[in-house]
Every structure is written in C-alpha cells, then in structure tokens.
TIVO-2410 file (N, C-alpha, C; in nm, 3 decimals):
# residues 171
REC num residu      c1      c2      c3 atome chaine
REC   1      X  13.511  10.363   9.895     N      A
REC   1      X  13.416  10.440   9.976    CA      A
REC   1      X  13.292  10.353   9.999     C      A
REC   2      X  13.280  10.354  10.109     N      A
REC   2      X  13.116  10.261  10.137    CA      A
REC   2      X  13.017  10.326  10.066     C      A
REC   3      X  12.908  10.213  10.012     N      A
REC   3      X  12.802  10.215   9.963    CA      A
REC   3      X  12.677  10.132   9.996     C      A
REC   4      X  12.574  10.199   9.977     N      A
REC   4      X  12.445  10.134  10.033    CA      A
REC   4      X  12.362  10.072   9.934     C      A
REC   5      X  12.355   9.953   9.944     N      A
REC   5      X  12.311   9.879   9.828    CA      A
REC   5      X  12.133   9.895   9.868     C      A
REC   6      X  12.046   9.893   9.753     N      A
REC   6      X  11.923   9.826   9.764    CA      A
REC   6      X  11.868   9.676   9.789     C      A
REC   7      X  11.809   9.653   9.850     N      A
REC   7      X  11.745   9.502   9.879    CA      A
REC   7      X  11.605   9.522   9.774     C      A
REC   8      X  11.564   9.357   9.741     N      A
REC   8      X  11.430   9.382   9.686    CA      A
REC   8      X  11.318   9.400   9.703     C      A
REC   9      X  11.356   9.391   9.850     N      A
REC   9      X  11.220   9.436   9.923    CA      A
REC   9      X  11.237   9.617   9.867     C      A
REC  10      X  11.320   9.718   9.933     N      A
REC  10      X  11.309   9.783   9.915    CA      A
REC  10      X  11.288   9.847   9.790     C      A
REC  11      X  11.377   9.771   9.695     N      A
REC  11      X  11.329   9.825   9.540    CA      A
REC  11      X  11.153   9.796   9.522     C      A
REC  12      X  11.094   9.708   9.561     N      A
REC  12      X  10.977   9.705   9.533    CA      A
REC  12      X  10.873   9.801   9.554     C      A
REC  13      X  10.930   9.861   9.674     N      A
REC  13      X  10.842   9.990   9.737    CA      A
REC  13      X  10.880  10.089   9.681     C      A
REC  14      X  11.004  10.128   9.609     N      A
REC  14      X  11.031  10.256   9.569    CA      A
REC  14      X  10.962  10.232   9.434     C      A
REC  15      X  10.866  10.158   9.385     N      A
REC  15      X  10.872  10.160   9.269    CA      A
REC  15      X  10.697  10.265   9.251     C      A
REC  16      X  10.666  10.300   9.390     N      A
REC  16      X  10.544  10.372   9.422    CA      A
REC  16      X  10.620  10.521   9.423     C      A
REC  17      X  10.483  10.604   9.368     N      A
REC  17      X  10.604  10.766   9.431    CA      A
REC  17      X  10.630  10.819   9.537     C      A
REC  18      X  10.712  10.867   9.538     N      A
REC  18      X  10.789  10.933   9.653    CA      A
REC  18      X  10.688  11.034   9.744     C      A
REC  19      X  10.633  11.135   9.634     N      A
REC  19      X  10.544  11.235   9.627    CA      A
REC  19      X  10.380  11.286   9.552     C      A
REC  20      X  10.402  11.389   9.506     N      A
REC  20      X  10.230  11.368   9.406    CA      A
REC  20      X  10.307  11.353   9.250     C      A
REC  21      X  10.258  11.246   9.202     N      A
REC  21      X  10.272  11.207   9.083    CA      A
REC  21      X  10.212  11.294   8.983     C      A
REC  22      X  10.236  11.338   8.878     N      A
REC  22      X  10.151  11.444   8.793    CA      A
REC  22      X  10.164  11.360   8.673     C      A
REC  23      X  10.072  11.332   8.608     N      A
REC  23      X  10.015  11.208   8.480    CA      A
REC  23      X  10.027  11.352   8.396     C      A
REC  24      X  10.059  11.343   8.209     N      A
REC  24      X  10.035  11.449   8.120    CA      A
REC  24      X  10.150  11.481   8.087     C      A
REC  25      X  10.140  11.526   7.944     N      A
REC  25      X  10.234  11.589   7.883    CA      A
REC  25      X  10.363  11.644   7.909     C      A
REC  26      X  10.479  11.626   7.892     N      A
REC  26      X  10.592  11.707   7.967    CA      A
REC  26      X  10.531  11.874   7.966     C      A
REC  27      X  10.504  11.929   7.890     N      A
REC  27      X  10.458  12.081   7.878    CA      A
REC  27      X  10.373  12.115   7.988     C      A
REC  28      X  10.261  12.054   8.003     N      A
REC  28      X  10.160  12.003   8.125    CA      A
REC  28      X  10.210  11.988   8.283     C      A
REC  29      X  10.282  11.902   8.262     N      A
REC  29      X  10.366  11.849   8.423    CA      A
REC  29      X  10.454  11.988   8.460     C      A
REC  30      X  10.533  12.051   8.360     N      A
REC  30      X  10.626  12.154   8.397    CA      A
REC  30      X  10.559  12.307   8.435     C      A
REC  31      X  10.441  12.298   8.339     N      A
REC  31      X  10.367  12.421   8.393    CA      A
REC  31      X  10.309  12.372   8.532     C      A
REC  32      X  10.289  12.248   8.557     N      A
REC  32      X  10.199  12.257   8.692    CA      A
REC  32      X  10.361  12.248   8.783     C      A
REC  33      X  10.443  12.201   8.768     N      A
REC  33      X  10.587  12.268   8.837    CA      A
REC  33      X  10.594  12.413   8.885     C      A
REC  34      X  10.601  12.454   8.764     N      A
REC  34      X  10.596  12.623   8.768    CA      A
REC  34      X  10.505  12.688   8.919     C      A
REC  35      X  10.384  12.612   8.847     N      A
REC  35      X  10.277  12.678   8.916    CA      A
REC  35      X  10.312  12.635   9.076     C      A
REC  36      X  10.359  12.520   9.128     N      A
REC  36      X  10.414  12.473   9.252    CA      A
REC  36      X  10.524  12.542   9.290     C      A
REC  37      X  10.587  12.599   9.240     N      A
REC  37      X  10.716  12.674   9.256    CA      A
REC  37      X  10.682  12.803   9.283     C      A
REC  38      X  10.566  12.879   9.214     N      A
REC  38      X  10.525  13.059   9.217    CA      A
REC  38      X  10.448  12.969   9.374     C      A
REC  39      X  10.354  12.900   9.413     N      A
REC  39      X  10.275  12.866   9.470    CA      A
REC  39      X  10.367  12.850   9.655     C      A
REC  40      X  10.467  12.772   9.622     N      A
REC  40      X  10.528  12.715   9.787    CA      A
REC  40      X  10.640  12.773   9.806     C      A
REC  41      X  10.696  12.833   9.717     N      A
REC  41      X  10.833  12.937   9.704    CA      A
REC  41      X  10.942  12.807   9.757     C      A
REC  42      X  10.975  12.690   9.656     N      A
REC  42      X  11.078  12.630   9.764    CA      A
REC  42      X  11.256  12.686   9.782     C      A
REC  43      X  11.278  12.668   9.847     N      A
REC  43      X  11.507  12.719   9.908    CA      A
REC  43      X  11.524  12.603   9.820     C      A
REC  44      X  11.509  12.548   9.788     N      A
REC  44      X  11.575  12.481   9.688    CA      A
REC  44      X  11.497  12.356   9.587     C      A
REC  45      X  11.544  12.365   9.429     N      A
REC  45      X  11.444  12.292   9.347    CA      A
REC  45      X  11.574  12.208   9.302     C      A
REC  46      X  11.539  12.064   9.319     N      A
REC  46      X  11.671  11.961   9.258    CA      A
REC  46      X  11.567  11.865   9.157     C      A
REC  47      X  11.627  11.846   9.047     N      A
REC  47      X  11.567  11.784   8.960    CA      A
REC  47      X  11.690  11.668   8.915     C      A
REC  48      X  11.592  11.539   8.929     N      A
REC  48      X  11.681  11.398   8.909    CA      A
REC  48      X  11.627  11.335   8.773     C      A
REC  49      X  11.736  11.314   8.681     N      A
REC  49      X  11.679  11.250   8.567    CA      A
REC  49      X  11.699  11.335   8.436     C      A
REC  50      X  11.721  11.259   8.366     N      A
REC  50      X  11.805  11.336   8.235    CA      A
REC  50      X  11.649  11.413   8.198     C      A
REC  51      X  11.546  11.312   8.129     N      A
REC  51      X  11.437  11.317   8.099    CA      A
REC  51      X  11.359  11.480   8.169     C      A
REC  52      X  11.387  11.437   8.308     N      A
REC  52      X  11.291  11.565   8.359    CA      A
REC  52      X  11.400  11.688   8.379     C      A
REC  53      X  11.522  11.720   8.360     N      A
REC  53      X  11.598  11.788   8.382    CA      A
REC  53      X  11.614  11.865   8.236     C      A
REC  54      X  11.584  11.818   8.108     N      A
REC  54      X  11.570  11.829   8.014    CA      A
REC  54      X  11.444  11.956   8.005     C      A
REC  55      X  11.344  11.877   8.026     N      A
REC  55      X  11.222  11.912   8.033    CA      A
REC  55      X  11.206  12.061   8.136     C      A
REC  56      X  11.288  12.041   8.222     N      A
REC  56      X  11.242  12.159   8.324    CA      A
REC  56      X  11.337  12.294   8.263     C      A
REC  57      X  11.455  12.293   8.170     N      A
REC  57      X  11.537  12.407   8.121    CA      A
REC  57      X  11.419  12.423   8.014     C      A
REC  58      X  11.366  12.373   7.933     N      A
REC  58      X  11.313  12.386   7.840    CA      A
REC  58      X  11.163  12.510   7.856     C      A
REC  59      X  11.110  12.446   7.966     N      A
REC  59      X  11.016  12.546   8.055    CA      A
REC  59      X  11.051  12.677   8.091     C      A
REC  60      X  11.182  12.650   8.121     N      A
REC  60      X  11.234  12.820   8.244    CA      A
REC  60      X  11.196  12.764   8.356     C      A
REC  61      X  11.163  12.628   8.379     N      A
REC  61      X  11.166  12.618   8.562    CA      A
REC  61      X  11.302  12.661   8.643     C      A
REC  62      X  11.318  12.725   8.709     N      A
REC  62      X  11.456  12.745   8.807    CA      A
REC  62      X  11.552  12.613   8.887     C      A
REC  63      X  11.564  12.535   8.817     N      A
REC  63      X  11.644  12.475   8.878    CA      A
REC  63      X  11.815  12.480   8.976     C      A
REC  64      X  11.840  12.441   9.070     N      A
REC  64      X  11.932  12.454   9.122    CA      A
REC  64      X  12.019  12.368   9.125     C      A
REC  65      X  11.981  12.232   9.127     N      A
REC  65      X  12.082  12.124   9.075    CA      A
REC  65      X  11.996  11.985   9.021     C      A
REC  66      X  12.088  11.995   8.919     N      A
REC  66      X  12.007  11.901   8.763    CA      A
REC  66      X  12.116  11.752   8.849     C      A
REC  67      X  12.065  11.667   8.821     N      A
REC  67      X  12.151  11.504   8.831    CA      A
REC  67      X  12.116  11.427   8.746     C      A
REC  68      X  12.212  11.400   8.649     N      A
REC  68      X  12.161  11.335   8.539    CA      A
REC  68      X  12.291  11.230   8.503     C      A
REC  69      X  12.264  11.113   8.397     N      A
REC  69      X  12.317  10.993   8.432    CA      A
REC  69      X  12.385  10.967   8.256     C      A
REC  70      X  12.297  11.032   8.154     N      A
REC  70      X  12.278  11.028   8.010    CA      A
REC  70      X  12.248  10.928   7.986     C      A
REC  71      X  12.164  10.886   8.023     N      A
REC  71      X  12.065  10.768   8.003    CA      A
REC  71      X  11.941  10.781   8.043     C      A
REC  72      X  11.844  10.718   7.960     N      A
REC  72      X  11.686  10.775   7.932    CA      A
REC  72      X  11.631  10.602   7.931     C      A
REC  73      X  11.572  10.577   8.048     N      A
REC  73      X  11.478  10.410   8.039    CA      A
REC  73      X  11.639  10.344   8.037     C      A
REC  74      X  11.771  10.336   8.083     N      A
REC  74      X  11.854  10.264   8.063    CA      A
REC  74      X  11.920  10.253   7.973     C      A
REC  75      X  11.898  10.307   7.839     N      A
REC  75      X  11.973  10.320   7.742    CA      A
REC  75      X  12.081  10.490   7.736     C      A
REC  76      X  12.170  10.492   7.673     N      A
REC  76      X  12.259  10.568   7.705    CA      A
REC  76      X  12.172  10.668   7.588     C      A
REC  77      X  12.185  10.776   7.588     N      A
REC  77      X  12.138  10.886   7.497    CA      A
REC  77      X  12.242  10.994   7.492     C      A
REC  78      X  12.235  11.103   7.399     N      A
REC  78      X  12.288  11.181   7.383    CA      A
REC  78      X  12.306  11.289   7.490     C      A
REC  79      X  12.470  11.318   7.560     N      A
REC  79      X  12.484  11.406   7.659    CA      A
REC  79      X  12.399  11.486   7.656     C      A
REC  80      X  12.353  11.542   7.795     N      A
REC  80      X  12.236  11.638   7.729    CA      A
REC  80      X  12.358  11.797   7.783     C      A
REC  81      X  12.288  11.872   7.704     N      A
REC  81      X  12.376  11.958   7.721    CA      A
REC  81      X  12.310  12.106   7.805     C      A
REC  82      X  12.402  12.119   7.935     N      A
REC  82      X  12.291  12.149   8.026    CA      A
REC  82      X  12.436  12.319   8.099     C      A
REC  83      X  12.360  12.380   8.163     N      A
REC  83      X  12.475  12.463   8.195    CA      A
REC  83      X  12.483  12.484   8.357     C      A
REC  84      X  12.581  12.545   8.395     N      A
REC  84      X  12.562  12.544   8.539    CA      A
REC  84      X  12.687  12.632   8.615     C      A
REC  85      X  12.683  12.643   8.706     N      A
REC  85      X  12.840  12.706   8.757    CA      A
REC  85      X  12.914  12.632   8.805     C      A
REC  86      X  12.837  12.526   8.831     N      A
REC  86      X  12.956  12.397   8.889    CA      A
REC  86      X  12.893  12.292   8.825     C      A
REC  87      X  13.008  12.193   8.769     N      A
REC  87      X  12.962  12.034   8.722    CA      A
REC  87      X  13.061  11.956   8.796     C      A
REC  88      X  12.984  11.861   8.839     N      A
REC  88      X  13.042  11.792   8.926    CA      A
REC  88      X  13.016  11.615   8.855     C      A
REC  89      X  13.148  11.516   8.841     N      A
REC  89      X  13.162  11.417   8.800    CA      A
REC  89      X  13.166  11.304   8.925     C      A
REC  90      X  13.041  11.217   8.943     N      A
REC  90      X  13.050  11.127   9.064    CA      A
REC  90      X  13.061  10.968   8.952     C      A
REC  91      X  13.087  10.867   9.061     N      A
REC  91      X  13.013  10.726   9.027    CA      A
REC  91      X  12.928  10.673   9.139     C      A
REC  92      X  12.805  10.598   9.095     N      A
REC  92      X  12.704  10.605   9.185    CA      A
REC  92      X  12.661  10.409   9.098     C      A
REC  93      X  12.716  10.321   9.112     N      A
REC  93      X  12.647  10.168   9.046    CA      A
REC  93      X  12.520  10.164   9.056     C      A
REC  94      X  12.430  10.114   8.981     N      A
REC  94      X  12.266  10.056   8.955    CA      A
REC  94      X  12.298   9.991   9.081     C      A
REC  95      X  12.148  10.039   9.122     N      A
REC  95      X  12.100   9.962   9.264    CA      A
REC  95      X  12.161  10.046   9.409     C      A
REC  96      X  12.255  10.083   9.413     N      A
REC  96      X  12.344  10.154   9.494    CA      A
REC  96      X  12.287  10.286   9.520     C      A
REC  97      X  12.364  10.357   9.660     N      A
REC  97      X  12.394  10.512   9.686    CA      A
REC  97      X  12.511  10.494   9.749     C      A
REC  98      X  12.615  10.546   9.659     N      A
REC  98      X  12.754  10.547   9.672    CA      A
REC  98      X  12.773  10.691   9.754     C      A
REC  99      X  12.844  10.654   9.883     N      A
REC  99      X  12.842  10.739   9.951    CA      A
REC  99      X  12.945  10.906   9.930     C      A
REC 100      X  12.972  10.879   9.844     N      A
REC 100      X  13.098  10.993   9.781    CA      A
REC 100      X  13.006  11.047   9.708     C      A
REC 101      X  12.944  11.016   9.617     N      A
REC 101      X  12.842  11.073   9.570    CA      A
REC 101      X  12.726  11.120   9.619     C      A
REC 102      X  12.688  11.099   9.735     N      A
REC 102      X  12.565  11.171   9.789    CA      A
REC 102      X  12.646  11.298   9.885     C      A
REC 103      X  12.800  11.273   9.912     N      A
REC 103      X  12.847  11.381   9.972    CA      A
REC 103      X  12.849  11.505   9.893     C      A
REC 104      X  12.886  11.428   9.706     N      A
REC 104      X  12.908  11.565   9.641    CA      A
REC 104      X  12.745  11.610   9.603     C      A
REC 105      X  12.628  11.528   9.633     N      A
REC 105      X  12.507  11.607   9.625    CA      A
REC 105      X  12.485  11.696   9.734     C      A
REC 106      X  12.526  11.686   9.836     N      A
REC 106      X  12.520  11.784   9.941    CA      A
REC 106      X  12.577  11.897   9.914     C      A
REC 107      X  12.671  11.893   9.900     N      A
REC 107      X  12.772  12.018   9.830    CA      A
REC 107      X  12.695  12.109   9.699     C      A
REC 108      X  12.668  12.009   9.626     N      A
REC 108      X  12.600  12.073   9.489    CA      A
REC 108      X  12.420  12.192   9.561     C      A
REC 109      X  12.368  12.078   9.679     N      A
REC 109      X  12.231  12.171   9.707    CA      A
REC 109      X  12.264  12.248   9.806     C      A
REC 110      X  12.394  12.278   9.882     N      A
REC 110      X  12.438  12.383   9.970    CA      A
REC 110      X  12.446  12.486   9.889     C      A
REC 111      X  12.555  12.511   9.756     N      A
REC 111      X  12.577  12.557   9.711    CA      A
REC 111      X  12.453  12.610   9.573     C      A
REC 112      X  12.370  12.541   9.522     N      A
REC 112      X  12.289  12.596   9.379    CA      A
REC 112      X  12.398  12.595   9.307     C      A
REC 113      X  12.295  12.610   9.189     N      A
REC 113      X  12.356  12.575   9.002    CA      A
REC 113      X  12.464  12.511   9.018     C      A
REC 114      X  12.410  12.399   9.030     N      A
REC 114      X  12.508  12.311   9.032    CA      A
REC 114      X  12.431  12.180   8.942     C      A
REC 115      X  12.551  12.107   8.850     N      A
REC 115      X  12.531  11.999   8.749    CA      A
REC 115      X  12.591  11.875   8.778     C      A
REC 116      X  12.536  11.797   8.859     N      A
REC 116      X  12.604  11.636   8.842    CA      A
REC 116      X  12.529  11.558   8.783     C      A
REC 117      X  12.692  11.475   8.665     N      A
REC 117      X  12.698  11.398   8.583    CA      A
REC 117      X  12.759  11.271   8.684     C      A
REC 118      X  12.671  11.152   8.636     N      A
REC 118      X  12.660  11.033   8.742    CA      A
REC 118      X  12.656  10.945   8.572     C      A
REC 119      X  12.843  10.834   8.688     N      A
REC 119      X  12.866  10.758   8.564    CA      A
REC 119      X  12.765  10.657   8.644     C      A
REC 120      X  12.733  10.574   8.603     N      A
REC 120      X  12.611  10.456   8.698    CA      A
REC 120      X  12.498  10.489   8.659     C      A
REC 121      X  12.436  10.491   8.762     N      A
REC 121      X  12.262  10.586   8.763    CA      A
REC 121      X  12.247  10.626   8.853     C      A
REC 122      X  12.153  10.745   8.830     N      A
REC 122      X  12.098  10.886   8.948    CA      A
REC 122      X  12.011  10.817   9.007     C      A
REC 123      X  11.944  10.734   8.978     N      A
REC 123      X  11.766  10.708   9.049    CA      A
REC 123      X  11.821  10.739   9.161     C      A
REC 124      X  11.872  10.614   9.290     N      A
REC 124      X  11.943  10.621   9.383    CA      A
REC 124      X  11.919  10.773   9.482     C      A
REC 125      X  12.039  10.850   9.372     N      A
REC 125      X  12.047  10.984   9.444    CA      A
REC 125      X  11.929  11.056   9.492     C      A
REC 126      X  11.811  11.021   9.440     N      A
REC 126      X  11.697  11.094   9.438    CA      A
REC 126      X  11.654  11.075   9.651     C      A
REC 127      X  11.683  10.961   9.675     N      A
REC 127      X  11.703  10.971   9.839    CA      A
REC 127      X  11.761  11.052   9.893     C      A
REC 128      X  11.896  11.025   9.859     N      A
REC 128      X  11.949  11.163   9.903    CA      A
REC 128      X  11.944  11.291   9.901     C      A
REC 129      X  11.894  11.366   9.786     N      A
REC 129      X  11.869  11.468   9.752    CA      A
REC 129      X  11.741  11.532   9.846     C      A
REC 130      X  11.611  11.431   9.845     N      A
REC 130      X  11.533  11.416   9.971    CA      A
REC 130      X  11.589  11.508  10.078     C      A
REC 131      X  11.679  11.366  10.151     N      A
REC 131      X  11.775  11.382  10.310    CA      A
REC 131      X  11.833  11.517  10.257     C      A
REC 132      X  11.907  11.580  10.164     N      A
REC 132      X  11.996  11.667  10.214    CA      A
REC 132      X  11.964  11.778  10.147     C      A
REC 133      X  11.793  11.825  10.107     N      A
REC 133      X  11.742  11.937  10.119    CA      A
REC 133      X  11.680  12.033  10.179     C      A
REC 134      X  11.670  12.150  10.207     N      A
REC 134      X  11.613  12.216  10.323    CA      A
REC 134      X  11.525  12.200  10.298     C      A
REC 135      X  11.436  12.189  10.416     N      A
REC 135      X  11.262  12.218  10.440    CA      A
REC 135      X  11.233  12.360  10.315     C      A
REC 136      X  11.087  12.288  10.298     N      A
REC 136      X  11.019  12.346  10.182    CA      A
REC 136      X  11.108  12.324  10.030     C      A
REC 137      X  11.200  12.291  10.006     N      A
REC 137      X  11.269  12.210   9.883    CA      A
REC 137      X  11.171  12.121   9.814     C      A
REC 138      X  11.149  12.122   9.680     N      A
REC 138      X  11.093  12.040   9.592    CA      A
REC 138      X  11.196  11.962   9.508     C      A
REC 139      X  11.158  11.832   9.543     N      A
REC 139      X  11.288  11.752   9.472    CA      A
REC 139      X  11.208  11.687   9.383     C      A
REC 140      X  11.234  11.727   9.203     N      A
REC 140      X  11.144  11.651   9.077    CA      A
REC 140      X  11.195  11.478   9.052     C      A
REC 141      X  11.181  11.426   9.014     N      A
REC 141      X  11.220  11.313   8.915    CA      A
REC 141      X  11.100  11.209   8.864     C      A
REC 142      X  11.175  11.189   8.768     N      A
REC 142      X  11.063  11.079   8.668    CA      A
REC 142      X  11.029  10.965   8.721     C      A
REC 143      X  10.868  10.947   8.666     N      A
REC 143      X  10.823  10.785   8.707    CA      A
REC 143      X  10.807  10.742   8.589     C      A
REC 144      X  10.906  10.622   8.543     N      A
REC 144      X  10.902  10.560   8.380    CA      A
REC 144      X  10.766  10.557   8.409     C      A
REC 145      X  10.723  10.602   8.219     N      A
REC 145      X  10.626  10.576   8.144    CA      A
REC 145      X  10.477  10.597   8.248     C      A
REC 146      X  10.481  10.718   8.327     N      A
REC 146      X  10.388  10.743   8.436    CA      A
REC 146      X  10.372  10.889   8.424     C      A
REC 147      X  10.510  10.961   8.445     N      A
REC 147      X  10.498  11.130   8.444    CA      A
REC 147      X  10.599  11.117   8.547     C      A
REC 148      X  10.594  11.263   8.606     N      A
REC 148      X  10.690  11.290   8.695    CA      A
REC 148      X  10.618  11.302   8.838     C      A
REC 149      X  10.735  11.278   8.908     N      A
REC 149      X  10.705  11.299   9.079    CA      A
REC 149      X  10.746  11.449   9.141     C      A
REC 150      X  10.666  11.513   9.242     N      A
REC 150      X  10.741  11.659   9.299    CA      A
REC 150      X  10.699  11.585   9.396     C      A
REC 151      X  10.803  11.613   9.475     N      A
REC 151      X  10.831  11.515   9.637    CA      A
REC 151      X  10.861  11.740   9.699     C      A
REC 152      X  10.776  11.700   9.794     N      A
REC 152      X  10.786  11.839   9.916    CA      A
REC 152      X  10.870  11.833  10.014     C      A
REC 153      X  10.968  11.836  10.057     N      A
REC 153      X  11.034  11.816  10.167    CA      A
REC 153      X  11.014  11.889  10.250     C      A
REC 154      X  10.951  11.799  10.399     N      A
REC 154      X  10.960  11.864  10.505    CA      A
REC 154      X  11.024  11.720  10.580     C      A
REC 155      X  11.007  11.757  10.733     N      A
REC 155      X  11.132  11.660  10.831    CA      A
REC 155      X  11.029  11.544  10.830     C      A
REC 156      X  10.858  11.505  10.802     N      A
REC 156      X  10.788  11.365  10.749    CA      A
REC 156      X  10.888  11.302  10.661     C      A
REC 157      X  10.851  11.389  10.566     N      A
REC 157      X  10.910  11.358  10.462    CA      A
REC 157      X  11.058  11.252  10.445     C      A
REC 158      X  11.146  11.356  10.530     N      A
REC 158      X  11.322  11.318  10.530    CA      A
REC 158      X  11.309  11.214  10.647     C      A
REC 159      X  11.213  11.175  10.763     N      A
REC 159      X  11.209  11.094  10.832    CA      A
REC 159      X  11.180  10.957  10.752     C      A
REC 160      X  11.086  10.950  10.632     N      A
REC 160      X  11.023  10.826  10.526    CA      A
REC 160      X  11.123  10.792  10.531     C      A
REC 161      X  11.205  10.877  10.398     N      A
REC 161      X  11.322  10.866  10.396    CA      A
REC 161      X  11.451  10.772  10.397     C      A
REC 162      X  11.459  10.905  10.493     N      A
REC 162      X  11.561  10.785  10.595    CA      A
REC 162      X  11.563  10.676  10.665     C      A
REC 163      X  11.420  10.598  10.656     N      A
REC 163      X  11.382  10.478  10.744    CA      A
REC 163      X  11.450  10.394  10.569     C      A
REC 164      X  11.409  10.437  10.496     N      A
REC 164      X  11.413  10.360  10.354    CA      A
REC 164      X  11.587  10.348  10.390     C      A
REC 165      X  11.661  10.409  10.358     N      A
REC 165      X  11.794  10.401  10.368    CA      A
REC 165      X  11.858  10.377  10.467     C      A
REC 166      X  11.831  10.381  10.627     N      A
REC 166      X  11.831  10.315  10.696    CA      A
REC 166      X  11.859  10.145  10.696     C      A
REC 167      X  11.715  10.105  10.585     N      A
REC 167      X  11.688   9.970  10.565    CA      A
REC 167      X  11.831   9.879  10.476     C      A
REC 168      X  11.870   9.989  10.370     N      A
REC 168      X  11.988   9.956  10.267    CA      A
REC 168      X  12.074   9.873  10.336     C      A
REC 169      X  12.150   9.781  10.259     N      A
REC 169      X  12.258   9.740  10.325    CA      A
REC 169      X  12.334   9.800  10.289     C      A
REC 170      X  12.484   9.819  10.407     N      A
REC 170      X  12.607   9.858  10.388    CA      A
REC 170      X  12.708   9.780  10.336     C      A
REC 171      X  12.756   9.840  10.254     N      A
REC 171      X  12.861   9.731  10.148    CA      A
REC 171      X  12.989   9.809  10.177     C      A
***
C-alpha cells in the first residue's frame, strides 16, 4: 500500500505545534481540555499518543478515538489498557503515513469509540486525524517534554494541513 514518507525539511517544521500548546501538569492540561470541550462542544475529540490518551481516560475527558503506538519518548512501555467498541490493528513505519492506516483512521472518526493500536508510530497519524475530522473536532497529542497540543479543526486548519502532506513524498 503506498505511503507518504516525511522529508527533513518537513520534519523540522512539525517539530512546532500544530495548535495551542498548554505547558503544566497532566491534571492541569486535561482540566483545561475539559474546559475546551464544555466550552466549543467539538463532533469529534481524537487523542494521539499513548501518554495523552492515558491521561485523558484518567480525567473523564470523552474521547472518541484514542491512537496509540505503546511507546512513550520511543521506548516501548506497557500496553496501555484502554477500552473501546472497536480496536483496530494498523502498521504505520517512523517517519511515514501509511496509507491503509490513515484509511482505518477515517473509519475509526466516522464511526467514535474507536481504539487504534499502531505497530510503528502514531505521531504521523496525527495529520491525518487533522484531514479527516469534522469541523469543530479537537484533535489532542503530545509535545515531548513541552505538554500537550489541542489543534481546532476548521477547513484553515485542514488546508495547513494538507499543504504539509501534500509536500510528503510518495513511496
């Protein structure tokens, strides 16, 4: 299945956030989640990253689809053990957005409660999840050793985006 590799140009820029960065405590970051969630009412909340997917069940944030990799900073960690009505098993390689896998993220945010486990790494997906959420969707994920990102999706937004992946090469 084709896949879209990263260049280093582009890795260099993603290494800025996506969205508003929130610095503080996981307890801290998830209540100000919360509070963004009672606040913009989003159709759909996707959370990328073992770390913040962890963090957001732990809260009671409402999540709709968790993407997680079981790995924390690159090292493999303990499955996290997460629940859902659908789990869905992709492969997605470091550096990559494997295109089978961003199909079954589409599927997972059409549908809610939904759990994909990504043999590779999620970072990646976090584009996609972007592209293939409805307007007003809050898509979470972690900025190592920074805090977390809430990216707002509107069609600005999925236009950034898609210029970024656009840029990817096709493999």
């Amino acid at each position: 299945m084709p896949r879209l590799k990263l260049t280093n140009e582009l890795r260099a820029g993603l290494k800025l956030p996506l969205g508003k960065l929130l610095k503080g405590t996981p307890d801290q970051n998830m209540r100000r989640v919360l509070e963004a969630i009672e606040r913009e009412k989003p159709k759909r909340v996707v959370c990328v990253g073992d770390v913040v997917s962890r963090n957001a069940i732990k809260a009671g944030v409402p999540v709709d689809v968790r993407v997680i990799d079981n790995r924390i900073m690159r090292k493999n960690t303990e499955p996290t053990k997460l629940e859902a009505k659908r789990i869905l098993y992709v492969k997605n390689p470091p550096g990559m957005l494997d295109l089978t896998a961003w199909q079954a993220l589409r599927e997972a945010i059409e549908r809610g409660d939904s759990l994909m486990i990504v043999e590779g790494e999620e970072d990646l997906l976090t584009l996609a999840a972007i592209v293939e959420a409805p307007v007003t969707s809050i898509v979470i994920y972690g900025q190592p050793e920074e805090g977390i990102v809430i990216v707002k999706v509107d069609e600005k937004k999925k236009r950034q985006i898609n210029a970024i992946i656009n840029a990817m090469v096709r493999e």
